[in-house]
C-alpha positions in Angstrom: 22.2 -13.9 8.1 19.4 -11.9 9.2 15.9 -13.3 10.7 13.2 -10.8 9.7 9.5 -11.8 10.0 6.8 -9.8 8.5 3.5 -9.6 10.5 0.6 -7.9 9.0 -3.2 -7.7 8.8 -3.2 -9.2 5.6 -0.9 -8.8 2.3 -2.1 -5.7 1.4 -1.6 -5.1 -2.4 1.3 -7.9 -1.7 3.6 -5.2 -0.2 4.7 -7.0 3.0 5.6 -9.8 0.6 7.5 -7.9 -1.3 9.9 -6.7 1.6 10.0 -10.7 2.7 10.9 -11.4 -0.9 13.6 -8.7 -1.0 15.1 -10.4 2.6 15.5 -13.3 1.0 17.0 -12.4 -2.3 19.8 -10.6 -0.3 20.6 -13.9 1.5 18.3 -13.2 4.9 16.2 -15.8 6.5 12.0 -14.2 6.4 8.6 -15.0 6.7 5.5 -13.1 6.1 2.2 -13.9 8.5 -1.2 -12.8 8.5 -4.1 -12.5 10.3 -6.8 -12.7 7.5 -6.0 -13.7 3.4 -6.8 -10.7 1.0 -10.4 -10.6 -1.0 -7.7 -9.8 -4.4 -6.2 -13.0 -3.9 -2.4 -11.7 -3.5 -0.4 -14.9 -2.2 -0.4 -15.7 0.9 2.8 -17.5 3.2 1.4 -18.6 6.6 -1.7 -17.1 7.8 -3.9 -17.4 10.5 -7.0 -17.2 8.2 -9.0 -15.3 10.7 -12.6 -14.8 8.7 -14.1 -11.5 8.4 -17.9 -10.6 8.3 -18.5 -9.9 4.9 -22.5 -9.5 6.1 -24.9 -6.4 5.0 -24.4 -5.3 8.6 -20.8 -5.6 9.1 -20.3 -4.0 5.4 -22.5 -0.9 6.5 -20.6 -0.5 9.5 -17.3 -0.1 7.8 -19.1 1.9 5.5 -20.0 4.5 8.0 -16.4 4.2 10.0 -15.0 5.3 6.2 -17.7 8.1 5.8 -16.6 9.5 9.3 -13.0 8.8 8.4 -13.5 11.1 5.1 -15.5 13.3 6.4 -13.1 14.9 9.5 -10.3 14.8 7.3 -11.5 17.0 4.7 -12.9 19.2 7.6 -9.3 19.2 8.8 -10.4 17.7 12.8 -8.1 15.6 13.4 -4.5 16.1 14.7 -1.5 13.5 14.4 -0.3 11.6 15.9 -3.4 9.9 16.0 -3.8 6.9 18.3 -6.7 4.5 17.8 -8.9 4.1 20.1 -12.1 1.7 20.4 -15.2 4.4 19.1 -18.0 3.6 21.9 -18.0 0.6 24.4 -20.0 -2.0 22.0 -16.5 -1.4 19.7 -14.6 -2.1 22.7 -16.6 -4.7 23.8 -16.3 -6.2 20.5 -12.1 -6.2 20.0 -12.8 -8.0 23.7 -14.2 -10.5 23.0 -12.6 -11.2 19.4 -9.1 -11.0 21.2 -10.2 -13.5 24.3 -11.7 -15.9 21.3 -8.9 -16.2 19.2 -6.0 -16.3 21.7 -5.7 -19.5 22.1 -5.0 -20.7 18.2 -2.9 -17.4 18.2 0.0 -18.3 20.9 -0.5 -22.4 19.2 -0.1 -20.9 15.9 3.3 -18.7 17.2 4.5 -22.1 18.8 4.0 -24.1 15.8 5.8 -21.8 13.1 8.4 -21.1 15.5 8.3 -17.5 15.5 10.1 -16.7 18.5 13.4 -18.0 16.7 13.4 -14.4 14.8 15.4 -11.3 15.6 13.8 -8.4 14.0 10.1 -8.0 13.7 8.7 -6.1 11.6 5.0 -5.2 12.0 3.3 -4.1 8.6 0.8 -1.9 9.0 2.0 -1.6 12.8 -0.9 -3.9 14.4 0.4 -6.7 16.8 -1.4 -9.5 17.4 -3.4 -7.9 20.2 -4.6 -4.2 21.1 -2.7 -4.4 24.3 0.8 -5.6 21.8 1.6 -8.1 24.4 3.2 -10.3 22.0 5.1 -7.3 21.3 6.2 -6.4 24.7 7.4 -9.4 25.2 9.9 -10.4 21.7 11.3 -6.5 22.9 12.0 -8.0 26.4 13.4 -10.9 24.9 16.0 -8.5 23.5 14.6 -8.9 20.0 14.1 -5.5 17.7 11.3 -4.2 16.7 10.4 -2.2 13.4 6.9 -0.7 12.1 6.3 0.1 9.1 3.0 1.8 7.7 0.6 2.2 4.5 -2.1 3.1 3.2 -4.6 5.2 5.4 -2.8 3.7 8.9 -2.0 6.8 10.4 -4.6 8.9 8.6 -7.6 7.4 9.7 -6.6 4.1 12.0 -3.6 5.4 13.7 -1.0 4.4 16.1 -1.5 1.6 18.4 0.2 3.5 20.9 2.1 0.3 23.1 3.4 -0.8 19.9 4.2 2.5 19.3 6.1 3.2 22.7 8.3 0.1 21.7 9.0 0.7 18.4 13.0 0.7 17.2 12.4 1.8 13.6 9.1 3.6 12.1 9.4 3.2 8.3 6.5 4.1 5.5 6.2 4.1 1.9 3.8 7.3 1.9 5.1 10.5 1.9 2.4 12.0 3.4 3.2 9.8 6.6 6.0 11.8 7.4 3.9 14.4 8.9 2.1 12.1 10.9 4.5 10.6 13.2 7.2 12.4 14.9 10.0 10.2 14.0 9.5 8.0 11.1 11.6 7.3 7.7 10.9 7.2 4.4 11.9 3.9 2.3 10.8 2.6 -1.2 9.0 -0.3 -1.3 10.8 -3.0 -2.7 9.5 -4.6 -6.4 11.1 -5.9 -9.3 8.0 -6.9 -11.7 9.2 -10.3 -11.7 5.7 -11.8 -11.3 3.9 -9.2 -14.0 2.2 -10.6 -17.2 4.3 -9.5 -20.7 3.3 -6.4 -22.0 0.6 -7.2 -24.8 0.8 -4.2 -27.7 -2.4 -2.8 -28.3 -3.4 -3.0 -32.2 -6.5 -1.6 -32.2 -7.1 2.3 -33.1 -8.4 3.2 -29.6 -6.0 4.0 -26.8 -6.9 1.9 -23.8 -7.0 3.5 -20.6 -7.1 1.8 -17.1 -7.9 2.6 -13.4 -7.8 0.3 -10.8 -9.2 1.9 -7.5 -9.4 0.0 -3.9 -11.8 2.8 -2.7 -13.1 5.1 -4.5 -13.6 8.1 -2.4 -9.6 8.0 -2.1 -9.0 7.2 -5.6 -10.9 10.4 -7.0 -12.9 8.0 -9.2 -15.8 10.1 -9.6 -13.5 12.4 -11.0 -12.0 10.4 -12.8 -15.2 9.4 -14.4 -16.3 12.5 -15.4 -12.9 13.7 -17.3 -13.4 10.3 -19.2 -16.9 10.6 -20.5 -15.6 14.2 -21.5 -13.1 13.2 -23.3 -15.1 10.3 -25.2 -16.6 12.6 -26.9 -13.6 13.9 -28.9 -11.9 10.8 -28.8 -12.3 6.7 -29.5 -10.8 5.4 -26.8 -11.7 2.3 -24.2 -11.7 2.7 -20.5 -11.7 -0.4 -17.9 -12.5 0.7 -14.1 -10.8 -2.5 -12.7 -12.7 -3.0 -9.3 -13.1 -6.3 -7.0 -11.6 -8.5 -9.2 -8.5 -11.3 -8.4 -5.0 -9.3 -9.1 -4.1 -11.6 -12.1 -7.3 -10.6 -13.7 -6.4 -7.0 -13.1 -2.7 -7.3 -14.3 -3.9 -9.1 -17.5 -6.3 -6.3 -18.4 -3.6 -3.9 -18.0 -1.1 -5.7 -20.0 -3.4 -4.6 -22.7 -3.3 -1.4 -21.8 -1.7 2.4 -22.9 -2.1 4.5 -20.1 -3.1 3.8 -16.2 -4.9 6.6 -14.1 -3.7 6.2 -10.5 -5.2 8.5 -8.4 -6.4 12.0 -9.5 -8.0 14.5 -6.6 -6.7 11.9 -3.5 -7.0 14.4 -1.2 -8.7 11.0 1.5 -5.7 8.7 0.2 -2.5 10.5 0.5 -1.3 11.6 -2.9 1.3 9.9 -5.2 1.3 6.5 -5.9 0.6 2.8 -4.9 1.7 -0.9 -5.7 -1.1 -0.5 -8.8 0.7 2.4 -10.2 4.0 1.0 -9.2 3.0 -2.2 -11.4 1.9 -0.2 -14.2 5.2 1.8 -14.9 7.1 -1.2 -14.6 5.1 -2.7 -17.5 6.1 0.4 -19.2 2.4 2.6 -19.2 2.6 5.8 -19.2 1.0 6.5 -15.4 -1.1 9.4 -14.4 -1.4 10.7 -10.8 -1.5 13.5 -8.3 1.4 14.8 -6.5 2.4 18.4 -4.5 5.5 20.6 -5.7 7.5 18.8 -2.4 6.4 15.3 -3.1 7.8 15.9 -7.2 10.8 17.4 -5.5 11.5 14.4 -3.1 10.6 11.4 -5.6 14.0 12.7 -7.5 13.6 12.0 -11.3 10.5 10.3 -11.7 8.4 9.5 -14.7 4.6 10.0 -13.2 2.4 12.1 -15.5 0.8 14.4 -12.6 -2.3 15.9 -12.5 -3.9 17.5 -9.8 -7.2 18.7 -10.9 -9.9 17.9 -13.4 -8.6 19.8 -16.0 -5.4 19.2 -15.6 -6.3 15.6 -15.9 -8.2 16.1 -18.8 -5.5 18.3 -20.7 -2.8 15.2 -19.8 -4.5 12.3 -21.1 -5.5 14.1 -24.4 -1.7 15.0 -24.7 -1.0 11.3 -24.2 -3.7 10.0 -26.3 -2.5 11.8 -29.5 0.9 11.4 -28.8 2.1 7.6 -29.0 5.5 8.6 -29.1 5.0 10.3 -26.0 3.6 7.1 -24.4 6.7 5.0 -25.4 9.2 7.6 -24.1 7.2 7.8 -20.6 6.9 4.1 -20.6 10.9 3.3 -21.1 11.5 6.0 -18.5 9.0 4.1 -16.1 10.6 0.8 -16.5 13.8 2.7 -15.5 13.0 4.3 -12.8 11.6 1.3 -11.0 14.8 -1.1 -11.4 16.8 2.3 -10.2 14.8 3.2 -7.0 12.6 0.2 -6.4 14.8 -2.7 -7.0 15.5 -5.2 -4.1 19.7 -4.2 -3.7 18.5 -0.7 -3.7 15.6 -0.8 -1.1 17.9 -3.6 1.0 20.5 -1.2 1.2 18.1 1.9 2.3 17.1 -0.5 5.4 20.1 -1.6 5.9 21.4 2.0 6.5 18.6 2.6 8.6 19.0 -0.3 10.6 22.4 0.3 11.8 21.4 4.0 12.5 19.0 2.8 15.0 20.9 0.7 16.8 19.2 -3.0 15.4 22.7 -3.9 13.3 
């Protein structure tokens, strides 16, 4: 048996809970901790509960670390791999003092849950307790093994911590994109079986219900998004729900009531493809609707995704779905498929599995 714990930032879209979820279902011992609880209300296992300023100030300030984020990406500035670093000294000064405040309840809390007794760590989102990754530095002396694993904008905008980095015996991701960012890193599915989804409600009502669920906007292509859907309105009696800062369950019943889930469309900030929201939505059987390149199409090897890659090309596909039911219901049983093939715990458990052994932690 296997001791895996999971340490991440916070349960981001409940993907590092679905890998602990997956360790256990294949017979392993794992544990998922965080640093703070998420605003969506995923679950939570152990967390340090570490509170975040949720203040006008400390809200603009992420603001305009986003903007700047954006901003050189679409001019093309920056280079990977890119390593974070502290943006003036007050931000340094800051992580400082953060770090010398908390340290403390963080080595109690490590003593407490025992969680020097596991083998392999895996850090999600690849953030150890501290800048420095002491904690780190010390489970790899200790002759334990350590894998990092990376979503969402990590190494777009954040990027490598680069100790954690130096130490690292396994770089995994879930975004495609990501293997250009990092010069040795693995792709691996992310594990999900729908097992805590809401049944499917049918929609009896004449209009064709149409969702989109964004975390941010700016990477989501919502404003686009918006537009092609007050076009089409129009020429067509449909409803739309823009699901935003609300808790998951209230999200996942909306879109149980749903016909067809818009992704990401024009997520040329986010990555392209697709998340855990449109990884929920085809396994509830909606037709899903997101953009893609020719390679990532090529690589995702028979999957359902409606793509579209432009306004109009977003426009043209959900007017083709919203006059064709049967269409819908032949995407949607395709979608349920194609999650239990490629998503399913056995399936992602063997991927790492394989991975493990090639690099030397089985």
């Amino acid at each position: 048996m296997l001791k895996i714990l999971h340490i991440a930032v916070e349960n981001f879209a409940g993907v590092p809970l679905s890998f602990v979820k997956m360790h256990r279902a294949m017979g392993d011992k794992s544990l998922l901790v965080t640093f703070y609880k998420t605003k969506q209300e995923f679950p939570e296992e152990l967390s340090l509960d570490f509170k975040i300023p949720r203040n006008f100030f400390a809200n603009l300030w992420r603001q305009i670390k986003i903007t700047k984020n954006v901003l050189s990406i679409e001019k093309k500035e920056k280079t990977y791999p890119l390593y974070f670093e502290p943006k003036n000294f007050l931000e340094s000064l800051f992580f400082d003092i953060r770090e010398s405040i908390r340290r403390k309840k963080i080595y109690e809390f490590i003593e407490k849950h025992h969680l020097n007794e596991f083998d392999i760590i895996h850090y999600d989102g690849g953030m150890d307790f501290f800048r420095d990754s002491h904690i780190a530095k010390q489970w790899k002396i200790d002759g334990k093994k350590i894998v990092c694993c990376y979503f969402g904008s990590d190494l777009r905008s954040r990027g490598l911590m680069r100790e954690l980095d130096k130490i690292s015996d396994l770089n995994l991701t879930s975004e495609f994109d990501h293997l250009e960012m990092h010069p040795d890193i693995h792709y691996i599915f992310y594990p999900y079986e729908g097992d805590d989804l809401p049944e499917r409600i049918p929609n009896e009502s004449n209009k064709v219900r149409i969702v989109h669920s964004p975390t941010n906007r700016k990477f989501k292509g919502t404003d686009l998004i918006l537009k092609v859907i007050k076009e089409i309105k129009k020429d067509r009696d449909i409803e739309f729900f823009l699901l935003e800062n609300l808790p998951r369950h209230e999200v996942l019943k909306i879109k149980a009531t749903c016909d067809i889930c818009i992704d990401q469309v024009g997520g040329k900030y986010g990555g392209t493809g697709y998340g855990k929201s449109g990884l929920e939505s085809l396994a509830m059987g909606i037709p899903t609707v997101t953009n893609m390149t020719d390679t990532y199409q090529k690589f995702l090897k028979e999957n359902p995704f409606v793509v579209a890659n432009n306004e109009k090309e977003l426009k043209d596909k959900l007017i083709e779905l919203i006059d064709n039911k049967n269409l819908r219901e032949e995407i949607g049983k395709l979608s349920i498929d194609w999650v239990k093939k490629y998503h399913s715990y056995k399936s992602v458990n063997d991927q790492l599995l394989n991975l493990y052994k090639q690099h030397g932690i089985l």
